[in-house]
C-alpha positions as CSV (number, residue, x, y, z in Angstrom):
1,X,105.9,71.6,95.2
2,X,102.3,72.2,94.5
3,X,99.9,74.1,97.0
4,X,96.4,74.8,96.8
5,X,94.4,77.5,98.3
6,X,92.7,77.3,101.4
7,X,89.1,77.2,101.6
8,X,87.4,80.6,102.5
9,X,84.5,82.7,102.9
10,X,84.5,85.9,101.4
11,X,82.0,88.6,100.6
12,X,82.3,89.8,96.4
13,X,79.8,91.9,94.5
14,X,80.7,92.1,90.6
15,X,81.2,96.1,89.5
16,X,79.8,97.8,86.5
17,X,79.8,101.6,86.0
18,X,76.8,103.0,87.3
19,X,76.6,100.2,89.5
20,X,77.4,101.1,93.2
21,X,79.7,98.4,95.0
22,X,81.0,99.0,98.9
23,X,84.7,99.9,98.6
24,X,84.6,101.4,95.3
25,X,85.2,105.2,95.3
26,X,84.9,107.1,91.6
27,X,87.7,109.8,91.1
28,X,86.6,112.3,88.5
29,X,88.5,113.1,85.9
30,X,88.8,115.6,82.8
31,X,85.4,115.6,80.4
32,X,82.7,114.0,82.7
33,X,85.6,110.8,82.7
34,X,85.9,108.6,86.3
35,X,87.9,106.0,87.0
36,X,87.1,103.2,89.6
37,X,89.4,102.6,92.7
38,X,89.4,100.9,95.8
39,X,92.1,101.6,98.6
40,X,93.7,98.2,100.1
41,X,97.2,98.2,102.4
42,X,98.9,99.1,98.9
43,X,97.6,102.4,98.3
44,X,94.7,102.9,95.4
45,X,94.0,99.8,93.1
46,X,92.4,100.2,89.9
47,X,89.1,98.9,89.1
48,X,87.9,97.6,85.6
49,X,84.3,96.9,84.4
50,X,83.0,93.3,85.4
51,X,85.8,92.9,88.4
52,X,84.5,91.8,91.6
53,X,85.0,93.3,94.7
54,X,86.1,90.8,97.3
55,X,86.0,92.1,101.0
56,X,87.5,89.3,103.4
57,X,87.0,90.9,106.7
58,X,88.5,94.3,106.6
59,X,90.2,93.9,103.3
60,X,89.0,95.1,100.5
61,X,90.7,93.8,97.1
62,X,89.8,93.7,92.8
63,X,89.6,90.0,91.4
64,X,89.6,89.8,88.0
65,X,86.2,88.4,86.6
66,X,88.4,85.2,84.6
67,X,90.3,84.7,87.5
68,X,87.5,85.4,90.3
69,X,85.2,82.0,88.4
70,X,88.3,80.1,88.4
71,X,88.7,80.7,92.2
72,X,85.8,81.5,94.1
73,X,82.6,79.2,93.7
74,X,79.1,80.6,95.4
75,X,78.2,79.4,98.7
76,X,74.9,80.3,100.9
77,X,75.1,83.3,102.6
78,X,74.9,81.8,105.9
79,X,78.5,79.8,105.4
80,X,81.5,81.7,107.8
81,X,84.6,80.2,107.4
């Protein structure tokens, strides 16, 4: 069976370092080092350099940047699903 995936509206703003992103929280680590998390229903999630943050409603997830532009296509701002 094949399935495609329903259209949606979701908020996403791309994260760098240095860049601040709702949902991302930096944990410090040894020799000035952070990493990049965000919490979702499965406990802390990792986030890498060029992921985007995807908030649909009260969930707050990482998308790969590859797999985020094979998914997600811009829409105007005013667009609700």
């Amino acid at each position: 069976m094949k399935f495609r995936r329903r259209p949606q509206v979701v908020d996403a703003e791309q994260w760098f370092p240095g860049r601040e992103v709702a949902g991302v929280i930096l944990e410090a680590q040894k020799e000035g080092e952070a990493h990049a998390f965000v919490l979702t229903a499965r406990g802390k999630v990792q986030v890498k350099p060029g992921d985007w943050i995807v908030q649909d409603g009260q969930v707050v997830f990482p998308v790969n940047g590859l797999l985020f532009n094979k998914v997600y296509e811009a829409c105007s701002r005013e667009a609700k699903a």
